[in-house]
N, C-alpha and C positions, 0 to 999 in steps of 0.2 A: 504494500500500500504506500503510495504517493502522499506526503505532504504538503502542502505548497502555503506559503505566507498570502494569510487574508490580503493583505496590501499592497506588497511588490509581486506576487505570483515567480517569489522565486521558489528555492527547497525549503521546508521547514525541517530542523534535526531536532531528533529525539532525545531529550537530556537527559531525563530520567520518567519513573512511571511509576503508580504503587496499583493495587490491586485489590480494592476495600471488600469486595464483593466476587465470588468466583463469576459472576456474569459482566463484569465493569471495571473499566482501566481506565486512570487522570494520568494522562502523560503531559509533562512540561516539553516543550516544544519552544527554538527559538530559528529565527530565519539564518539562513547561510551566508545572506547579501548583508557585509559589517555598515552598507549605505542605508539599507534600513533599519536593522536592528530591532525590529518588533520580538517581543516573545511573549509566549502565552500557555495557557493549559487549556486540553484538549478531552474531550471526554470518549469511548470508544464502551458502544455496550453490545453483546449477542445480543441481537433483537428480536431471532424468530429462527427458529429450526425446519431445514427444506430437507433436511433426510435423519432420521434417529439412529444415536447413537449404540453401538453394538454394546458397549459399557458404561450406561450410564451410571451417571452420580446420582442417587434420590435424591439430594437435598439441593439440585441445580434444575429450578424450571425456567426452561426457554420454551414462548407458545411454537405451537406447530404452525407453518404457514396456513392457511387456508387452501390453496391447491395442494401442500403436500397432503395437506390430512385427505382430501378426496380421495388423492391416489392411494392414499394409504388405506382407506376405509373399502375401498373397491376392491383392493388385494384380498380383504379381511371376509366380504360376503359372500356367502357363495351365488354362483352363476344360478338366476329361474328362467327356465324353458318356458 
């Protein structure tokens, strides 16, 4: 994943990051261009699961897409003649 500074649209580098939540990461971020020197924190969350996990964590829920769950659900019933 590409970074880029809100305001020069050059690179943004990743300084550091913590990890408060197993679905959610605040990475501090500052631009690469020393002309502008913007820096910031960035927030980064699992939003929604488009295929499930072979080893899931119980106490980690991410919602199912809506398309995957179809697909999923359709896997699940059986076929009526």
């Amino acid at each position: 994943m590409r970074i880029t500074c809100p305001h020069c649209k050059d690179r943004a580098i990743t300084r550091t990051s913590r990890r408060p939540a197993p679905v959610f990461y605040e990475v501090y971020v500052q631009c690469a261009n020393p002309q502008c020197g913007w820096a910031g924190k960035i927030y980064v969350e699992f939003a929604t699961t488009t295929a499930p996990s072979r080893q899931p964590d119980p106490q980690v829920r991410i919602p199912i897409e809506a398309a995957s769950r179809r697909l999923l659900l359709d896997q699940l019933l059986p076929e009526t003649s």
